[in-house]
N, C-alpha and C positions, 0 to 999 in steps of 0.2 A: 700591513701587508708583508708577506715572508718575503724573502729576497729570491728564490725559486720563481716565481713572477715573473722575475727581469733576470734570470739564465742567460749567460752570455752565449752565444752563437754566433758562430761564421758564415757568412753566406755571398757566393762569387756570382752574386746579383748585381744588373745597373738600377738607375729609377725609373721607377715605370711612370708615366707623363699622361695626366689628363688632359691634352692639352683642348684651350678656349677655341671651337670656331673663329671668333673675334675679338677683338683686343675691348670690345666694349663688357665684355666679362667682369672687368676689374672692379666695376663697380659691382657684381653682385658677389662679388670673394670678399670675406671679412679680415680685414687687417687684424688685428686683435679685440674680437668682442669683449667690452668690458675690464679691459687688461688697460696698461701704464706702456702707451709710445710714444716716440716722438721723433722729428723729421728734420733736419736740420741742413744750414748750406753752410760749407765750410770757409768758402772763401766772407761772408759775411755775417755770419753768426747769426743769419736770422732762422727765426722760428717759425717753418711752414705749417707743421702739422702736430700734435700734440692732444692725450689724453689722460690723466692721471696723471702725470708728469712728475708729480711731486709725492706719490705714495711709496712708502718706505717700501723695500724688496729687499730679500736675501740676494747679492751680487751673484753666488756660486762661481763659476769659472769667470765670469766676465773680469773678477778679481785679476787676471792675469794679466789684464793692461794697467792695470795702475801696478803691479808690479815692475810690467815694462817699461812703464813712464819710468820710475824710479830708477830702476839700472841706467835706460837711458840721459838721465838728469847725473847718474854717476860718472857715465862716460865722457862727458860735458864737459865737468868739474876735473877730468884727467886724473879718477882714484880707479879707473881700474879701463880694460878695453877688450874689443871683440876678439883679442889673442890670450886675454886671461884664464889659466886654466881654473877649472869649477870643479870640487873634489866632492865626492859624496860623501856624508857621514853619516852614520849610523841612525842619525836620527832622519836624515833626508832619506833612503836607503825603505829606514820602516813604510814610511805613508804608505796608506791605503790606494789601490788602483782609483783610476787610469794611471799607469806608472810604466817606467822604463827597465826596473828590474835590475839595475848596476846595483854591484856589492860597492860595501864600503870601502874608501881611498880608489877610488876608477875616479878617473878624471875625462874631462871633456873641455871643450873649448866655449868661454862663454859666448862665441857666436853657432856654434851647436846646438848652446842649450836652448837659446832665443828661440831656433828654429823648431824645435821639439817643443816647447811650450806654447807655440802658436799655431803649428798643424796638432799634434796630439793633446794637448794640452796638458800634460804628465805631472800630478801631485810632486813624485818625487825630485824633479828635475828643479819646479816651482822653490824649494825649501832647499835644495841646493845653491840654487845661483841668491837665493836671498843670505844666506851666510857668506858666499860669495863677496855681496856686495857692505853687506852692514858687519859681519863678524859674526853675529849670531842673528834665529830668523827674528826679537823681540827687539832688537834694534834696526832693525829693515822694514819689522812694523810700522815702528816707530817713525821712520822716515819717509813712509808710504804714506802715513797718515798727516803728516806734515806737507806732503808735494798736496797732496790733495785738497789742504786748505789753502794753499797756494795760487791753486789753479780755480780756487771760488767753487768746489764744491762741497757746501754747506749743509747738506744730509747724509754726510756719508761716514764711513767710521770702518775699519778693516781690523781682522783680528790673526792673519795670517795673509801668507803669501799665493795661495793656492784655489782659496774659495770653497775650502771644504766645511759644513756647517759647524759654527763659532756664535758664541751668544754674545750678542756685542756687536756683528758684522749686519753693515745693513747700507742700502744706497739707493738712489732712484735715479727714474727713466732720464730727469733734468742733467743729473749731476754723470750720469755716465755721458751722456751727452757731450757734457761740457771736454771732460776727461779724454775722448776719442778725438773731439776738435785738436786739441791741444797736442796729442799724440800728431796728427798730418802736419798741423801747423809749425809747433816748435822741430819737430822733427821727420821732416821730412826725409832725409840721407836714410832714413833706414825703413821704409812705407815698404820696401821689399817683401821682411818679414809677413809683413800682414795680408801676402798674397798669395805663399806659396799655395802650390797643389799637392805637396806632399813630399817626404824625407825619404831616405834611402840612407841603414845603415851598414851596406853590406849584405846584411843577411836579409833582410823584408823592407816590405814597398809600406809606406804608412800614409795616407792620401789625405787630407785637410777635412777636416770636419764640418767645416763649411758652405755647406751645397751649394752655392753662390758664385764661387769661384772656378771659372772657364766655364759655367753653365748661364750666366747673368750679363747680359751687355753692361761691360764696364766694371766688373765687379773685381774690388781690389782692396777686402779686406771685411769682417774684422778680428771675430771673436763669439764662439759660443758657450754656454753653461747651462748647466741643467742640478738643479738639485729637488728631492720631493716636495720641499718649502716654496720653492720658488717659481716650479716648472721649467717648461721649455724657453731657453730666451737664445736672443741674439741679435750680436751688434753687426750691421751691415755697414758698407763703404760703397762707393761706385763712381766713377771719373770717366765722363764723356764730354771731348770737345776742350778739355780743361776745366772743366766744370765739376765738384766733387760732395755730393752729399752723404752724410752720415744718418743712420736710423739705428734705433735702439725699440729692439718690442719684446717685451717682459710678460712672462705666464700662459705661453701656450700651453695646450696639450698633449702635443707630439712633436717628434723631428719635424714632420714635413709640416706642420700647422707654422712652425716658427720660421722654415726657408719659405715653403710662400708669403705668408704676411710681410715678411721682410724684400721679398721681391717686389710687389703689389706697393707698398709703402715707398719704395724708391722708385719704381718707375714715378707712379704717380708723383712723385717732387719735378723727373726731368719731363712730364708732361701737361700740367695743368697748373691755371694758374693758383694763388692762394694770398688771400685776404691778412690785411695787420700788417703792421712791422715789427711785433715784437723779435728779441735779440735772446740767448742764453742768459746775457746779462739784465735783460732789462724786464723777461717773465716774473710775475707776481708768485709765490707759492697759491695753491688753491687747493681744496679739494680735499675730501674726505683721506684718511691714510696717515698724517703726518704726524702721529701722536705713538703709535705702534708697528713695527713692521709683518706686513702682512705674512701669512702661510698657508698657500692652500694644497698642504699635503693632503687632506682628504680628497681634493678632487684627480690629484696628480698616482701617488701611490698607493692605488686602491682598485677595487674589482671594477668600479666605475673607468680611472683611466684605464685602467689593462683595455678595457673592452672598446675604450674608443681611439686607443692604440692600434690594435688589431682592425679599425677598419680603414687605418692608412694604409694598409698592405693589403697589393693585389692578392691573388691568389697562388702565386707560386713564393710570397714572401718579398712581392720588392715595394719599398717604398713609395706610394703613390703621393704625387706633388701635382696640387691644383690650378697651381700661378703659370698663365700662357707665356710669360715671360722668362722662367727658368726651363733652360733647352736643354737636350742632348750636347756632351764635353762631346768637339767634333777632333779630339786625339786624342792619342794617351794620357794621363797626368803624367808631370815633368816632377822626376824625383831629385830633390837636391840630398847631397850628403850633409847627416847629421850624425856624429857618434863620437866613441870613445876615441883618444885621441890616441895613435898606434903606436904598439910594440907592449899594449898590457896583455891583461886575460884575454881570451875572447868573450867578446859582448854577449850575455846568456840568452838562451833563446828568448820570445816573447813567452808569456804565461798566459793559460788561461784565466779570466781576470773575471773570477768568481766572487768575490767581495765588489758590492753594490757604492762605488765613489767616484766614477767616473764621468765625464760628458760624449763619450762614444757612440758618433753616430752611426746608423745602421746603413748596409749597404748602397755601397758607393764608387760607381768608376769602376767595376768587376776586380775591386778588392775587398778580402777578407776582412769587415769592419764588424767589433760587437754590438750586441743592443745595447738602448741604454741599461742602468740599473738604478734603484732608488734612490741611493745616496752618492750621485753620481755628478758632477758636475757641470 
């Protein structure tokens, strides 16, 4: 499929909301048909809900928390901290969009860059703060893919810092699971990041990609990614009461198929009860998948998705979201500053971000947000 397809556009739309007469709805809204999720309670690693769990996936953006783990397992160890300046180099600079557009030697503060890689989720920022941390981004790999067998997850394997398609990069629903647990758990002081509602560098408003966040009772965090291999995914969070579960649902077909499944997936943990006691540690692998990692760019970047794209949006272009659970944001989104650290250039404008590598979700909050594109994260 040409990249003309997935034409970026702006559009100063909210979400338009199907919303359920009744909350008995949920059961007739599919979490992810046929797809790789799973449900999880943070505080005890047990395992509520689960499909596929163990079928290889292209990570794409979701790559950016094992990233984060990473830096933050650096800041730990006292080899670098959230006042570190993080320089762009020519090579961070190049990546393909979703990106921030600094030339090289602009510098920013590695608590900036955090911030931008977790509302925007920005290739180039991603391969900045990994030389950052490791020297070069094959040594950051390298230590990315060491936390990771650390933290027990045993399918997974990264080829970069970013999540942009890499032959070699591959992980599942189990193991990202594991990986987000570990994130709240071990590090908690910094669960901030994974809530903003969006950056402000000065010059534009940049609003969390996340539809989840200030839309979702309790929602506080994770992380989304998109590539044509792997589809629409994302990891959800939400804390009510003190209570905090994580969900990971991998291979939608659109933005909105991925925030409601992900909404429907989490309410249903804080409301119904569920069978077993299996743990993250104590799930058996099962199931078809684990031999090769899947790809269903045909069903994703093709006249097929385009069309079933096209029938998430109302009619005037805005996102329609099915889950009676994700509400209207009853304020503004709250911009935190994120930028180059003053007295350089000025920060270049944003670009239109015509080359398909991004995971940019579409209108959101009555900001300016692209569509996706194919090779988009």
């Amino acid at each position: 499929m040409s990249t003309s397809h997935f034409r970026l556009f702006a559009a100063l739309r909210p979400l338009s909301f199907v919303v359920a007469a009744t909350a008995g709805l949920l059961a007739s809204i599919p979490l992810a048909q046929a797809n790789p999720h799973i449900l999880v309670d943070v505080q005890t690693g047990r395992v509520l809900e689960h499909e596929e769990a163990f079928r290889k996936w292209y990570p794409a953006s979701l790559t950016k928390l094992m990233t984060v783990y990473t830096v933050f397992d650096a800041i730990r160890a006292g080899q670098i901290s959230l006042d570190t300046p993080v320089v762009m180099s020519k090579r961070a600079a190049a990546q393909p969009a979703a990106k921030m557009y600094f030339k090289p030697g602009q510098k920013l503060t590695l608590d900036s860059a955090l911030k931008i890689l977790m509302v925007k989720s920005a290739n180039d920022i991603a391969v900045a703060v990994a030389e950052a941390v490791g020297g070069t981004q094959e040594a950051f790999v390298t230590r990315m893919n060491g936390e990771a067998l650390k933290l027990g997850m045993t399918d997974s394997h990264f080829v970069n810092p970013n999540g942009l398609p890499g032959k070699g990069q591959y992980t599942t629903a189990r193991d990202l699971a594991v990986l987000t647990v570990a994130l709240r758990r071990d590090f908690p002081q910094y669960a901030g990041y994974f809530a903003l509602e969006g950056f402000t560098n000065g010059q534009q408003n940049v609003p969390s990609l996340n539809m989840l966040i200030g839309r979702f009772a309790g929602a506080d965090g994770m992380k989304t990614g998109f590539i044509c291999a792997s589809g629409f995914n994302q990891i959800g969070s939400a804390t009510r009461s003190g209570h905090t579960l994580v969900s990971v649902v991998l291979g939608t077909d659109s933005l909105a198929a991925r925030a409601d499944a992900t909404a429907n997936l989490l309410q249903k943990g804080f409301t119904s009860p569920f069978p077993g006691n299996d743990t993250l540690g104590s799930l058996k692998p099962y199931g078809p998948g684990q031999d090769q990692v899947s790809d269903i760019t045909a069903d994703i970047c093709s006249a097929k998705g385009a069309k079933v794209r096209s029938e998430t949006r109302d009619e005037v272009g805005r996102m329609k979201v099915q889950s009676p659970y994700i509400l209207e944001m009853d304020h503004d989104p709250r911009f935190v500053f994120a930028g180059l650290i003053p007295g350089q250039d000025p920060q270049p404008a944003q670009q239109p971000e015509k080359v398909a590598t991004g995971d940019t979700a579409g209108a959101i909050a009555n900001v300016p947000v692209p569509m996706p594109r194919p090779t988009s994260f």
